[in-house]
PDB file of N, CA, C and O in Angstrom:
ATOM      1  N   UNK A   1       3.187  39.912   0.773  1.00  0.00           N
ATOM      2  CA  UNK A   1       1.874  39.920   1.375  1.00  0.00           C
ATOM      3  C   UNK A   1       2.019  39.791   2.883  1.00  0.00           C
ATOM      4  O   UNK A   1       2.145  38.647   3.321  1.00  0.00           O
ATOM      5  N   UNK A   2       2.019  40.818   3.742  1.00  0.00           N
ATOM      6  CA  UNK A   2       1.428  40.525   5.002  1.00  0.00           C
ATOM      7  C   UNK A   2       1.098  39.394   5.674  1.00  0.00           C
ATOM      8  O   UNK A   2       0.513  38.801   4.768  1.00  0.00           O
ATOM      9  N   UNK A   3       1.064  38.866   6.355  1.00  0.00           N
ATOM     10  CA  UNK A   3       0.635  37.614   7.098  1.00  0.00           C
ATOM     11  C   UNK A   3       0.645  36.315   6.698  1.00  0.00           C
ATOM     12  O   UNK A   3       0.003  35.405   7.225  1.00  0.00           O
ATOM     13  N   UNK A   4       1.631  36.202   5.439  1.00  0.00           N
ATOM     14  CA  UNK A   4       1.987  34.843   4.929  1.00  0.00           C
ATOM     15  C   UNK A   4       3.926  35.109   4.856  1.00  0.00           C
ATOM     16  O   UNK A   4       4.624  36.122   4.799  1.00  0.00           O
ATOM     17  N   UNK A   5       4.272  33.411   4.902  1.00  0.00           N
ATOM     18  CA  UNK A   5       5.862  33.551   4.778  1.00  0.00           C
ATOM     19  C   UNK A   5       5.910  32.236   3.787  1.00  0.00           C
ATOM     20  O   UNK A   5       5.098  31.415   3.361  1.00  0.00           O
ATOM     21  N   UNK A   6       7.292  32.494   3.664  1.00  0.00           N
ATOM     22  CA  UNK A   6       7.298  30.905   2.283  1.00  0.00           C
ATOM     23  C   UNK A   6       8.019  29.804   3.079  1.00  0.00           C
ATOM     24  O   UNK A   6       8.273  29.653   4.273  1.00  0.00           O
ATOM     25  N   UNK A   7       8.231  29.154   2.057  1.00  0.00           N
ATOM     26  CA  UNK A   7       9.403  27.518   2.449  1.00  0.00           C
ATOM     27  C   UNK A   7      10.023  27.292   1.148  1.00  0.00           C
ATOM     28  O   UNK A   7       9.307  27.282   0.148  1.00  0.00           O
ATOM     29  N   UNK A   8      11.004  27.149   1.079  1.00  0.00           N
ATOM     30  CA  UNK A   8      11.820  26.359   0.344  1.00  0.00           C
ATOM     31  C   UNK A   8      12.273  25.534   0.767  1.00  0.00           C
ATOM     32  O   UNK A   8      12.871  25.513   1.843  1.00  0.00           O
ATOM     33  N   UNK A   9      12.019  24.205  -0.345  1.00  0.00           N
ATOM     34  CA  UNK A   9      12.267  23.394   0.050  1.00  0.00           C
ATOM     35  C   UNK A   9      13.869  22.890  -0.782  1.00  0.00           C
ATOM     36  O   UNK A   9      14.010  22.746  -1.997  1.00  0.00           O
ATOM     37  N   UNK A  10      14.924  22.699   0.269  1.00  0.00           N
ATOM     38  CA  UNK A  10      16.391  22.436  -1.062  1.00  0.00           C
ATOM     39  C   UNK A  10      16.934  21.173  -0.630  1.00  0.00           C
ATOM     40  O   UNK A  10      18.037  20.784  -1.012  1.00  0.00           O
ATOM     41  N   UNK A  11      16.145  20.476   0.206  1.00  0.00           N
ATOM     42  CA  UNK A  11      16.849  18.838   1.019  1.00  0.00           C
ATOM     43  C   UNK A  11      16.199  17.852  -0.317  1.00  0.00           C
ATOM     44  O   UNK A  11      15.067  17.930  -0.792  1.00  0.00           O
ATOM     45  N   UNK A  12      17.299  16.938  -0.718  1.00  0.00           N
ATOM     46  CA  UNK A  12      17.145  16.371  -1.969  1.00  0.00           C
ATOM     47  C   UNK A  12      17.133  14.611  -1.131  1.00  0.00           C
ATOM     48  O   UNK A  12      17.162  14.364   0.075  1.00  0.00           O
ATOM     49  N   UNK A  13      17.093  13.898  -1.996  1.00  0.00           N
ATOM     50  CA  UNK A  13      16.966  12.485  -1.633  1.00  0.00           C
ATOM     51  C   UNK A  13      17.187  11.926  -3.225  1.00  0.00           C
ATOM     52  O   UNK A  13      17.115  12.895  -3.981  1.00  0.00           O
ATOM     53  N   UNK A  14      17.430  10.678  -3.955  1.00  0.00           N
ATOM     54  CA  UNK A  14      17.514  10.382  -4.775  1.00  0.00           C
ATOM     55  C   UNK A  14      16.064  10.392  -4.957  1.00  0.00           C
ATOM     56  O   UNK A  14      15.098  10.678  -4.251  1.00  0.00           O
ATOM     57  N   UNK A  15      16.351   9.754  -6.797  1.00  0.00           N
ATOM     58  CA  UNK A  15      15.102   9.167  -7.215  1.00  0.00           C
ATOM     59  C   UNK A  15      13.453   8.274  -6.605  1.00  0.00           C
ATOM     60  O   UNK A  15      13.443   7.714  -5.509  1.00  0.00           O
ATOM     61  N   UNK A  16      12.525   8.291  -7.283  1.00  0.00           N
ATOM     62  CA  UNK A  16      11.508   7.514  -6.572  1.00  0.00           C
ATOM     63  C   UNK A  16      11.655   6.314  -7.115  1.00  0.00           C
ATOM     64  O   UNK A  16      11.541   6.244  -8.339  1.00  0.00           O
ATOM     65  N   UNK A  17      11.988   4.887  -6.214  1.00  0.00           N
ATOM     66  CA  UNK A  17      11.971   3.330  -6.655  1.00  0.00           C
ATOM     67  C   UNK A  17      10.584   2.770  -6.696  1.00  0.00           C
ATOM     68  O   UNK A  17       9.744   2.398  -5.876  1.00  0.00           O
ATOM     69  N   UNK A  18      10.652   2.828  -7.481  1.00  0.00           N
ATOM     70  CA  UNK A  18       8.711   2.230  -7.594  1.00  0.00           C
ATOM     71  C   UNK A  18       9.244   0.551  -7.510  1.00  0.00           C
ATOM     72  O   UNK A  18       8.370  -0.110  -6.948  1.00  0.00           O
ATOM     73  N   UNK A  19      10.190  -0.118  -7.834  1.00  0.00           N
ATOM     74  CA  UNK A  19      10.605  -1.547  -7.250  1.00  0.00           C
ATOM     75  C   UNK A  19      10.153  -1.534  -5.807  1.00  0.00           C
ATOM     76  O   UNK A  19      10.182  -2.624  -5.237  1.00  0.00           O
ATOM     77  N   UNK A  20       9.949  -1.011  -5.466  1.00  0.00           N
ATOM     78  CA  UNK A  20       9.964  -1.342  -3.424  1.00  0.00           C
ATOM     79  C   UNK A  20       8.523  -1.222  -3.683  1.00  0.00           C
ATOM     80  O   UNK A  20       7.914  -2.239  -3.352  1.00  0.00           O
ATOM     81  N   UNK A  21       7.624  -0.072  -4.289  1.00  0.00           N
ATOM     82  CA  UNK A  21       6.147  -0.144  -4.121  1.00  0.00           C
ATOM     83  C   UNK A  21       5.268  -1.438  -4.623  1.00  0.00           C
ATOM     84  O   UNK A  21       5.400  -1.985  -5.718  1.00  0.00           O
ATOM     85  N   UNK A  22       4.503  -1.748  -3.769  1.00  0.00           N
ATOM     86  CA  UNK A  22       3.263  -2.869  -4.117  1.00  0.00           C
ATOM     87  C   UNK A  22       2.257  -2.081  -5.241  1.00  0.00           C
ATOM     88  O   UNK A  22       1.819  -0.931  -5.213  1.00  0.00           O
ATOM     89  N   UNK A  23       2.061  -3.202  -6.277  1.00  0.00           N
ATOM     90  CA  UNK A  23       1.278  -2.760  -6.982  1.00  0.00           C
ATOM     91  C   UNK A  23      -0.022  -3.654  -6.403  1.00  0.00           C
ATOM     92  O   UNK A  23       0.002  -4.848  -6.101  1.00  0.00           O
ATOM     93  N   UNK A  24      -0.959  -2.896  -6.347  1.00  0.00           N
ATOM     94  CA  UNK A  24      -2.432  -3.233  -6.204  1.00  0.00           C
ATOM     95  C   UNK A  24      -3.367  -2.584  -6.623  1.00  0.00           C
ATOM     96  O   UNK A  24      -3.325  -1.362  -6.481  1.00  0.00           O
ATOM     97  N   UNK A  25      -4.684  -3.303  -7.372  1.00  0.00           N
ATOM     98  CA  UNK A  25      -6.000  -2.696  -7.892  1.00  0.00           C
ATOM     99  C   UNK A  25      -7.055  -1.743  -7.192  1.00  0.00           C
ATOM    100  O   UNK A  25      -7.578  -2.176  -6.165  1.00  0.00           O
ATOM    101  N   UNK A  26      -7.361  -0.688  -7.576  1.00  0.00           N
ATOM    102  CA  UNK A  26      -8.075   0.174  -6.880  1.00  0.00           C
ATOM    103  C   UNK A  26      -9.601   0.378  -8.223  1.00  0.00           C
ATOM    104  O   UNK A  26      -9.526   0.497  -9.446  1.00  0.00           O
ATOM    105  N   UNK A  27     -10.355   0.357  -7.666  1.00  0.00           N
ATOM    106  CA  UNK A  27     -11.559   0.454  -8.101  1.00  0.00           C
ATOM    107  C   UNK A  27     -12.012   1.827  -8.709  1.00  0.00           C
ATOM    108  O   UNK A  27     -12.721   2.301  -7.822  1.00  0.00           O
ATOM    109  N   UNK A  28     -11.989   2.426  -9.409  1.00  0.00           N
ATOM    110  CA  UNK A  28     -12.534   3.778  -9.804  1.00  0.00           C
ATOM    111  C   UNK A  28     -14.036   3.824 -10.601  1.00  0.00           C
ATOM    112  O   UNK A  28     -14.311   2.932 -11.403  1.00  0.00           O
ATOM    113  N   UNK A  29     -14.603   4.488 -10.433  1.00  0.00           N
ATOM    114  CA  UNK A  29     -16.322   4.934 -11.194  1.00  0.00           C
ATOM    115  C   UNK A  29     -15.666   4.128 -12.999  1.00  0.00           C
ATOM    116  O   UNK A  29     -16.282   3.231 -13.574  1.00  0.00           O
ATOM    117  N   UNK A  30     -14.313   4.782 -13.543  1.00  0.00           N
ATOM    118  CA  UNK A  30     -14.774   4.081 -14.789  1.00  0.00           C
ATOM    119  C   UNK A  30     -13.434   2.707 -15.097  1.00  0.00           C
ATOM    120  O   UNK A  30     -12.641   2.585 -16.031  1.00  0.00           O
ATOM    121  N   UNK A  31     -13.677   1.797 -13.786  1.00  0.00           N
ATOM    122  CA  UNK A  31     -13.140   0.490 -13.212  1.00  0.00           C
ATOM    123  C   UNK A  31     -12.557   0.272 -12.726  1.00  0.00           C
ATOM    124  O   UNK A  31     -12.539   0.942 -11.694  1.00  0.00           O
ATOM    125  N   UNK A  32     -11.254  -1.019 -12.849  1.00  0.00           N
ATOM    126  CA  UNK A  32     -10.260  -0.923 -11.523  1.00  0.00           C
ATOM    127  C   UNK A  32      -9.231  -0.932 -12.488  1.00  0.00           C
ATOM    128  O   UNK A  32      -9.238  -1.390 -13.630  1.00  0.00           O
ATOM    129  N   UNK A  33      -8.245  -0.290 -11.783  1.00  0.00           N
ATOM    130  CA  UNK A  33      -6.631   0.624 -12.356  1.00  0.00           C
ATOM    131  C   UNK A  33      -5.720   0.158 -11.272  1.00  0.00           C
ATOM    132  O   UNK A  33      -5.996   0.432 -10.104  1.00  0.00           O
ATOM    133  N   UNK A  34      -4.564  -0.585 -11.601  1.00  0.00           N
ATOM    134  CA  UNK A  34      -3.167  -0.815 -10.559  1.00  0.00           C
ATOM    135  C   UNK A  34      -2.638   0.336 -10.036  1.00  0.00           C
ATOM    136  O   UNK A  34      -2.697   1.200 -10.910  1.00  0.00           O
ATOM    137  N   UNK A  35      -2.258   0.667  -9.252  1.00  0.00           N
ATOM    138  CA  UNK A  35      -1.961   1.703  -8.626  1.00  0.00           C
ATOM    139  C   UNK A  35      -0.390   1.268  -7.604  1.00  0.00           C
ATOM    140  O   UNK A  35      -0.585   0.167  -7.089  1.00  0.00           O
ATOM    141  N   UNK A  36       0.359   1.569  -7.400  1.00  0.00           N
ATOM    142  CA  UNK A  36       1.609   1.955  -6.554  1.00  0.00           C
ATOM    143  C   UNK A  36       1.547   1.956  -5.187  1.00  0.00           C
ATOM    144  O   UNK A  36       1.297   3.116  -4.861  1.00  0.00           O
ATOM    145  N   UNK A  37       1.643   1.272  -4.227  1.00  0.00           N
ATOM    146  CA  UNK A  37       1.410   1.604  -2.574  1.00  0.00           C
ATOM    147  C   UNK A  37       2.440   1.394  -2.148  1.00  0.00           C
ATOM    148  O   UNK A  37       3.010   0.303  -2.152  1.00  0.00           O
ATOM    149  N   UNK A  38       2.948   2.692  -1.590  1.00  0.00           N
ATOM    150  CA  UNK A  38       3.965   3.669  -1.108  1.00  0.00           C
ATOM    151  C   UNK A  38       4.657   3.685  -1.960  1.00  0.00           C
ATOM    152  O   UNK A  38       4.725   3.016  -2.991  1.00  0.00           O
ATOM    153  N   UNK A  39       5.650   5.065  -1.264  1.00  0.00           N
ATOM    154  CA  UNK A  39       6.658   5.579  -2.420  1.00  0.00           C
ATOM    155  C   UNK A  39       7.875   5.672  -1.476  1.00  0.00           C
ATOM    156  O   UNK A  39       7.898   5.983  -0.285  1.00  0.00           O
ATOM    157  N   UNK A  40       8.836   5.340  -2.269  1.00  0.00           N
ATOM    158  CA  UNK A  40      10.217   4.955  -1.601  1.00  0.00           C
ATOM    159  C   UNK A  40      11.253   5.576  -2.241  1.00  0.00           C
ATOM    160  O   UNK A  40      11.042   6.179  -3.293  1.00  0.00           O
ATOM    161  N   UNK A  41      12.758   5.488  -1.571  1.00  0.00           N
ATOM    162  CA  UNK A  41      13.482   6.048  -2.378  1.00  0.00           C
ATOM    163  C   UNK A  41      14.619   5.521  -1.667  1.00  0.00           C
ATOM    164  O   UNK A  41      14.426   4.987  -0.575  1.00  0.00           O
ATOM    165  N   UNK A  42      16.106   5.625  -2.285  1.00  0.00           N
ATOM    166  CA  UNK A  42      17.472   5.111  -1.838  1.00  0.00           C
ATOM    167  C   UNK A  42      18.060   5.520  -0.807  1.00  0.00           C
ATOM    168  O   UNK A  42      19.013   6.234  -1.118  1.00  0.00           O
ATOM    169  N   UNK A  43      17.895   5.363   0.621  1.00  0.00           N
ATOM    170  CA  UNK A  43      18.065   6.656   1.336  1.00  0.00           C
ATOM    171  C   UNK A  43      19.576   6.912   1.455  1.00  0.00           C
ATOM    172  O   UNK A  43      20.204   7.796   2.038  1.00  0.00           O
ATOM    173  N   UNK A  44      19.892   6.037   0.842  1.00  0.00           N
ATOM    174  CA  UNK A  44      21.936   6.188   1.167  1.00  0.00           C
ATOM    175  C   UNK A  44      21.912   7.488   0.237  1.00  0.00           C
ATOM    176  O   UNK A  44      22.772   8.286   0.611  1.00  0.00           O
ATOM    177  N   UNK A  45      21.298   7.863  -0.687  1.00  0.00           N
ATOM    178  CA  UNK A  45      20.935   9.260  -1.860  1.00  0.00           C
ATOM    179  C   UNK A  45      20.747  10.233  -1.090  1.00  0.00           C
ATOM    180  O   UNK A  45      21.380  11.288  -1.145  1.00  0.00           O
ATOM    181  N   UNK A  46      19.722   9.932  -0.177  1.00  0.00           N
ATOM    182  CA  UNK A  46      19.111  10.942   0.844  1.00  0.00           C
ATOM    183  C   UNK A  46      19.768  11.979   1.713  1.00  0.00           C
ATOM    184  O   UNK A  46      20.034  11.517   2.823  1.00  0.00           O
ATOM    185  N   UNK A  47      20.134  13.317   1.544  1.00  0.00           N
ATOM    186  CA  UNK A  47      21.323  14.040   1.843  1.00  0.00           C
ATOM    187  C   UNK A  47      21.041  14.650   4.055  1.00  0.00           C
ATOM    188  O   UNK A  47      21.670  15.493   4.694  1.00  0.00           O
ATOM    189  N   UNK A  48      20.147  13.948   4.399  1.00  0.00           N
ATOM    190  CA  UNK A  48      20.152  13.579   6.104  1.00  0.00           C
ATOM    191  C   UNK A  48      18.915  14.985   6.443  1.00  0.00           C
ATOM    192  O   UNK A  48      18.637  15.264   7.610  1.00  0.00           O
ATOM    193  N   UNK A  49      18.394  15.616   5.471  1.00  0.00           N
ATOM    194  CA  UNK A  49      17.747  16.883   5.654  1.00  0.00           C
ATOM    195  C   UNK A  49      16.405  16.915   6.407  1.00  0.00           C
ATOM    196  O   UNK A  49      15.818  15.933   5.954  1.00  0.00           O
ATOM    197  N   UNK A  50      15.587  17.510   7.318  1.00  0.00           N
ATOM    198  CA  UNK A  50      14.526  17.030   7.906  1.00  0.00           C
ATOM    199  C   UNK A  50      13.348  16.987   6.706  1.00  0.00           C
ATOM    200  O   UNK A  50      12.395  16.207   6.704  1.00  0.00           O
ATOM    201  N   UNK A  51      13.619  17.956   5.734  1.00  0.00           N
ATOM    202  CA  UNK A  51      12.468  18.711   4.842  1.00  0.00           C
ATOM    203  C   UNK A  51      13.282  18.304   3.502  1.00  0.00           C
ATOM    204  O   UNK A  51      14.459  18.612   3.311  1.00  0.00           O
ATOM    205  N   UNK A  52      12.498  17.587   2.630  1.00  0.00           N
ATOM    206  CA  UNK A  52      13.552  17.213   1.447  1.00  0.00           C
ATOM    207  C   UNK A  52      12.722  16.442   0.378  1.00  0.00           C
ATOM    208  O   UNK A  52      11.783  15.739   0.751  1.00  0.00           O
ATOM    209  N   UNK A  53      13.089  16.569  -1.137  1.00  0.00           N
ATOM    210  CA  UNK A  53      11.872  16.005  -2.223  1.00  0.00           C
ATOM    211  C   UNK A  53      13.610  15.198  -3.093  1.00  0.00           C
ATOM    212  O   UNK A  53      14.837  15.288  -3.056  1.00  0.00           O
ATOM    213  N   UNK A  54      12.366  14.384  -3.844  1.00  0.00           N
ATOM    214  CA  UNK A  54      13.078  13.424  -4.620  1.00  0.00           C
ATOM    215  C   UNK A  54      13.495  13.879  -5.761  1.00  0.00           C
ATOM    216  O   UNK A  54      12.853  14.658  -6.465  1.00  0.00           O
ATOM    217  N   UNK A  55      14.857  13.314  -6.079  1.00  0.00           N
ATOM    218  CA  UNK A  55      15.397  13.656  -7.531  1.00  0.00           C
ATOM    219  C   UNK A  55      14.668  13.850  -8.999  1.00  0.00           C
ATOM    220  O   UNK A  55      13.853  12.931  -9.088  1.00  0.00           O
ATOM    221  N   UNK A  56      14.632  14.541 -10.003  1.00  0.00           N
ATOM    222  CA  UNK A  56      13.582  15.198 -10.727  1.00  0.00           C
ATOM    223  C   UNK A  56      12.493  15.385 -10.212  1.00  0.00           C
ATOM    224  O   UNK A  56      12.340  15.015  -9.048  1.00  0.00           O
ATOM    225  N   UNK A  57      11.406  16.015 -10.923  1.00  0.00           N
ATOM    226  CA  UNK A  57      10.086  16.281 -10.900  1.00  0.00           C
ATOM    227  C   UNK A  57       8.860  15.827 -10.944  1.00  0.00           C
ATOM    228  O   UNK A  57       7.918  15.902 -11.733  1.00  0.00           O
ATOM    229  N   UNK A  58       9.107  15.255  -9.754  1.00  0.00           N
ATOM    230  CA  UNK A  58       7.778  14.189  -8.920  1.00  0.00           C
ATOM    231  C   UNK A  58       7.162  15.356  -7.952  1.00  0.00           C
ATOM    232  O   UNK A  58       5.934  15.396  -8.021  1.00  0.00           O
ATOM    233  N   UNK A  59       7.581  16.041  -7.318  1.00  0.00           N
ATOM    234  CA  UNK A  59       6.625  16.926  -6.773  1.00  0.00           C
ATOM    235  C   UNK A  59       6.154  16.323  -5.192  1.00  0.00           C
ATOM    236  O   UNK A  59       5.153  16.740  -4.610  1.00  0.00           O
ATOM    237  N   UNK A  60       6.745  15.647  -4.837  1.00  0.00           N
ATOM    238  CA  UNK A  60       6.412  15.118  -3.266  1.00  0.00           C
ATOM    239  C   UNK A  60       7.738  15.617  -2.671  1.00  0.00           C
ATOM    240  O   UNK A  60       8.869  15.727  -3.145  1.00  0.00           O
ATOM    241  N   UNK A  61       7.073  15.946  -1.173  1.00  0.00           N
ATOM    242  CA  UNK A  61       7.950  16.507  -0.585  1.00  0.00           C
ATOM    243  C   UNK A  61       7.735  15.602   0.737  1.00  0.00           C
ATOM    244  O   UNK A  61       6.635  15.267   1.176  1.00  0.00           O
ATOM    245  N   UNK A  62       9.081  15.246   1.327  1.00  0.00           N
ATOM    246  CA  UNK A  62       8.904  14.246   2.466  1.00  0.00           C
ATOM    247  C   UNK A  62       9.382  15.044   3.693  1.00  0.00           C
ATOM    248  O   UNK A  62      10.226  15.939   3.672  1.00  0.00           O
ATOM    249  N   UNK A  63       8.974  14.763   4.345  1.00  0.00           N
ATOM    250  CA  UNK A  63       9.548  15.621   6.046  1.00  0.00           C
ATOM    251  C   UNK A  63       9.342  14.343   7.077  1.00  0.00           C
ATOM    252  O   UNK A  63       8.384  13.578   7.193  1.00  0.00           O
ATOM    253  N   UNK A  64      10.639  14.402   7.803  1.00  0.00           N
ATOM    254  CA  UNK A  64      10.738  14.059   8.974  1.00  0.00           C
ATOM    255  C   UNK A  64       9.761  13.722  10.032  1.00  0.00           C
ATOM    256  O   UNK A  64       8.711  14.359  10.116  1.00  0.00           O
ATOM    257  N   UNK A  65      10.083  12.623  10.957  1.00  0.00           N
ATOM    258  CA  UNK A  65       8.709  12.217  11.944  1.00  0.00           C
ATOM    259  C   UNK A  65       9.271  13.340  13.048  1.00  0.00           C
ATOM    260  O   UNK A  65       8.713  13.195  14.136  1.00  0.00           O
ATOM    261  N   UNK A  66       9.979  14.129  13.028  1.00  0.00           N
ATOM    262  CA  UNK A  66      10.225  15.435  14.041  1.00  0.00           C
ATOM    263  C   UNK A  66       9.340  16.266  13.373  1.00  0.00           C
ATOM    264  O   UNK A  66       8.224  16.374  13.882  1.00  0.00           O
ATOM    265  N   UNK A  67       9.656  17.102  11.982  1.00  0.00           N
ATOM    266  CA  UNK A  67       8.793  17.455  11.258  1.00  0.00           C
ATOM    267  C   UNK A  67       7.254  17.589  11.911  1.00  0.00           C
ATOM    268  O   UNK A  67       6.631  18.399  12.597  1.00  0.00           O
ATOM    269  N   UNK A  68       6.987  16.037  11.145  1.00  0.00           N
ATOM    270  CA  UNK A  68       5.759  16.079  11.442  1.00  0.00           C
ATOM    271  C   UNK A  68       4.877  16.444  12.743  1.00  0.00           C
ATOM    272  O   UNK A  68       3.727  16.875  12.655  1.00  0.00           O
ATOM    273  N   UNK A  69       5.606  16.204  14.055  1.00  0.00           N
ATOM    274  CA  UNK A  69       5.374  16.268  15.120  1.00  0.00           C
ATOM    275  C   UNK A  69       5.128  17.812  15.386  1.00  0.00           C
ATOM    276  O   UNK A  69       4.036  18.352  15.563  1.00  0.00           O
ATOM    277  N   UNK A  70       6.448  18.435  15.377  1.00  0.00           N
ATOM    278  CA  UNK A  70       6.343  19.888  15.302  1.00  0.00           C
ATOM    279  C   UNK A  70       5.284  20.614  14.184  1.00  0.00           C
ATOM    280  O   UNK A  70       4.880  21.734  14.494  1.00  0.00           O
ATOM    281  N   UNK A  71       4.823  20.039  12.919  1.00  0.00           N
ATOM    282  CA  UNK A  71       3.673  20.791  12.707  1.00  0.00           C
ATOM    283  C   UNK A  71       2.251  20.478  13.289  1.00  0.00           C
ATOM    284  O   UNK A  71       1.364  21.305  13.499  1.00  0.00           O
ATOM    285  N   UNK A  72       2.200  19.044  13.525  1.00  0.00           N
ATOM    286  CA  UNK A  72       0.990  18.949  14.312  1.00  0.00           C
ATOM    287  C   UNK A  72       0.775  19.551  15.683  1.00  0.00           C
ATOM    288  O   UNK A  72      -0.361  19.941  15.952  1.00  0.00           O
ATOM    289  N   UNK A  73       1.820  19.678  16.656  1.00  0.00           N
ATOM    290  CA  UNK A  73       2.071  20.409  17.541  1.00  0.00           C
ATOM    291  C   UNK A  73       1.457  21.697  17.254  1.00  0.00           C
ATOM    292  O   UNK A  73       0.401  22.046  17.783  1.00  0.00           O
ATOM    293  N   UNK A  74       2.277  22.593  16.204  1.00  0.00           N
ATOM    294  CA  UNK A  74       1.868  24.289  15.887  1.00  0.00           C
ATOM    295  C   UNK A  74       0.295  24.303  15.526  1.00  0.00           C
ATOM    296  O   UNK A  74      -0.310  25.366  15.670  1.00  0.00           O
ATOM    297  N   UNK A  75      -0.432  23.085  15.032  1.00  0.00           N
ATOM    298  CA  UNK A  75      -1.186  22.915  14.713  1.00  0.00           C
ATOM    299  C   UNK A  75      -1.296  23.625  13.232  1.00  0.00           C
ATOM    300  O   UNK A  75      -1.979  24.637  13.073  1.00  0.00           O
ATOM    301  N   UNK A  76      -0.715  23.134  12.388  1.00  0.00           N
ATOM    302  CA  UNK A  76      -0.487  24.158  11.059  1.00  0.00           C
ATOM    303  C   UNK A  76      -1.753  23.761  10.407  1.00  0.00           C
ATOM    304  O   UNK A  76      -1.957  22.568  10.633  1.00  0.00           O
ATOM    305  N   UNK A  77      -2.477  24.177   9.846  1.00  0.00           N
ATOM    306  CA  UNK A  77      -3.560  24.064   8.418  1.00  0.00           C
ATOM    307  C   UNK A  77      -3.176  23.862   7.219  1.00  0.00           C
ATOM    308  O   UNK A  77      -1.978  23.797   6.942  1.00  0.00           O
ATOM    309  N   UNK A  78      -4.120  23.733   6.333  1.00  0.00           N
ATOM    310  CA  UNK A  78      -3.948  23.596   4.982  1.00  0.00           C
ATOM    311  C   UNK A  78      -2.860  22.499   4.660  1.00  0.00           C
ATOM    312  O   UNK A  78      -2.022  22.742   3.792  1.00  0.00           O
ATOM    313  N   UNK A  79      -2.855  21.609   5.163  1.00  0.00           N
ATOM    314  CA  UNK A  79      -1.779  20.308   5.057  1.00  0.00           C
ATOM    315  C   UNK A  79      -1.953  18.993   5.319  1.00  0.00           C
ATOM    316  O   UNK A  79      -2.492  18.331   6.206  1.00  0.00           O
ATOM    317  N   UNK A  80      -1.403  18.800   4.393  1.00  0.00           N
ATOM    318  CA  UNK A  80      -1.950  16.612   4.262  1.00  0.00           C
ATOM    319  C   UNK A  80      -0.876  15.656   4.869  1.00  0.00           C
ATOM    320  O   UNK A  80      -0.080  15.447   3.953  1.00  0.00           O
ATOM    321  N   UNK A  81      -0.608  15.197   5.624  1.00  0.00           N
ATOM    322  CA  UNK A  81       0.497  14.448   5.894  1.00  0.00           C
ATOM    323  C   UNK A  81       0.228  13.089   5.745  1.00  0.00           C
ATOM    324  O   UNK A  81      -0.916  12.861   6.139  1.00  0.00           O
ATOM    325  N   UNK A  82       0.969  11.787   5.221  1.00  0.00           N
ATOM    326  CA  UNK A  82       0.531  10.856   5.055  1.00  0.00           C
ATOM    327  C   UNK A  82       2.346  10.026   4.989  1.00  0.00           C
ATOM    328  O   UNK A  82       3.339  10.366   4.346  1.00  0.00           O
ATOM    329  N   UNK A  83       2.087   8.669   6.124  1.00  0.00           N
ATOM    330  CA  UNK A  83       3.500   7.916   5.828  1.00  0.00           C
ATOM    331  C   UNK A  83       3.741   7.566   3.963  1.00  0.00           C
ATOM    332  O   UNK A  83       3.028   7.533   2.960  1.00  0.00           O
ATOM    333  N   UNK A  84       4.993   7.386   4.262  1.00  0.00           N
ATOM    334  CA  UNK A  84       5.159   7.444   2.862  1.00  0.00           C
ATOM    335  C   UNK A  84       4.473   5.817   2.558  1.00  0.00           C
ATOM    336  O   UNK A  84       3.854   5.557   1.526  1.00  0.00           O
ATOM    337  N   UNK A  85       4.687   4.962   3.510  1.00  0.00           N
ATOM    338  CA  UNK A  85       4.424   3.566   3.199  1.00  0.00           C
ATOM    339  C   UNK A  85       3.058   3.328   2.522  1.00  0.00           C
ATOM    340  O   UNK A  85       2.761   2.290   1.930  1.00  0.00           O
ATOM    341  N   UNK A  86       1.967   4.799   2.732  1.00  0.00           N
ATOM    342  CA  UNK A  86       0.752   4.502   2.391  1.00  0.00           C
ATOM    343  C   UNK A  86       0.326   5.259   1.479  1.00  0.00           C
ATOM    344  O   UNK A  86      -0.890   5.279   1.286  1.00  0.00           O
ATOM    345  N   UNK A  87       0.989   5.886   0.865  1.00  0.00           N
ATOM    346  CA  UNK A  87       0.541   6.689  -0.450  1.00  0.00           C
ATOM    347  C   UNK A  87       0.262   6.218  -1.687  1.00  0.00           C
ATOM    348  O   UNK A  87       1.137   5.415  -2.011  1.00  0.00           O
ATOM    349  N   UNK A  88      -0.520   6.348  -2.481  1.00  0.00           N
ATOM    350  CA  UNK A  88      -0.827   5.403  -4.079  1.00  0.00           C
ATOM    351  C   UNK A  88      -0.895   6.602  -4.677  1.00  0.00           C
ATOM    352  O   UNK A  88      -1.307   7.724  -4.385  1.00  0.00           O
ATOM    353  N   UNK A  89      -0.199   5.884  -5.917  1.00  0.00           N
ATOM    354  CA  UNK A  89       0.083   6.548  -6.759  1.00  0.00           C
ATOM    355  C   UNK A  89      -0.447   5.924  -8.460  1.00  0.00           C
ATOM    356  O   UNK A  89      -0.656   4.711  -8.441  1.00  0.00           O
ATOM    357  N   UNK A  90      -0.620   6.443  -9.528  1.00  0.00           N
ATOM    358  CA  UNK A  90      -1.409   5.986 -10.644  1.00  0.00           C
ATOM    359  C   UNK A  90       0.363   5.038 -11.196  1.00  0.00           C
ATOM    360  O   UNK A  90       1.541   5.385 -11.116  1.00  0.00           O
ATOM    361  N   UNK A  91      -0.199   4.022 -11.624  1.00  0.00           N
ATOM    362  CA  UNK A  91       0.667   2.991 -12.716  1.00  0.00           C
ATOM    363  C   UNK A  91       0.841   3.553 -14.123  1.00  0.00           C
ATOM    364  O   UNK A  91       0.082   3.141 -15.000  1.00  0.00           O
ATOM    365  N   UNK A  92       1.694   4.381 -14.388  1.00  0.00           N
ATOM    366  CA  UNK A  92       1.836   5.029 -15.695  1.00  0.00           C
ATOM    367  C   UNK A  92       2.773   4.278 -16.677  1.00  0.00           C
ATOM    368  O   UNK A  92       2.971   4.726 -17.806  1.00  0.00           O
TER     369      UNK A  92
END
C-alpha cells in the first residue's frame, strides 16, 4: 500500500515479573477488581535493543526514552506511550 511502511519488532527482553508490580483495587461499573501497576521485567534478559517486547505472548512492546523522544519529536500519530511504571494490567 502506498503511503504506509511497517516495523518489526525482533528486540526481546525476558519474561513479564508481575513480583515487582503493585497490586491495587480499581473500581469498575460492575465493582472493584485488583489490578497490576506497572509492568516489569529482568533486564539482565533484556538483549540492550531500543525497540523490544517481552518473552512469550504478552503483546507489549517497550521502546526506549530515545525512542520515545524521537517519536514525539516526528510527531507520530496513532500511538499511546505510557512509562512502564504506570501501566495496569487485569489480575488473572
Amino acid at each position: 500500500m502506498d503511503g504506509y511502511v511497517g516495523l518489526a519488532v525482533t528486540g526481546r527482553c525476558g519474561g513479564i515479573d508481575d513480583t515487582r508490580s503493585v497490586q491495587v483495587m480499581r473500581e469498575y461499573p460492575g465493582g472493584a477488581f485488583p489490578v497490576h501497576q506497572g509492568l516489569f521485567f529482568n533486564e539482565e534478559e533484556w538483549d540492550g535493543t531500543d525497540v523490544f517486547c517481552a518473552a512469550g505472548r504478552t503483546g507489549w512492546v517497550f521502546v526506549t526514552s530515545e525512542v520515545v523522544k524521537a517519536l514525539r519529536d516526528a510527531k507520530i500519530g496513532n500511538l499511546s506511550l505510557r512509562p512502564a511504571v504506570q501501566v495496569e494490567r487485569s489480575v488473572l
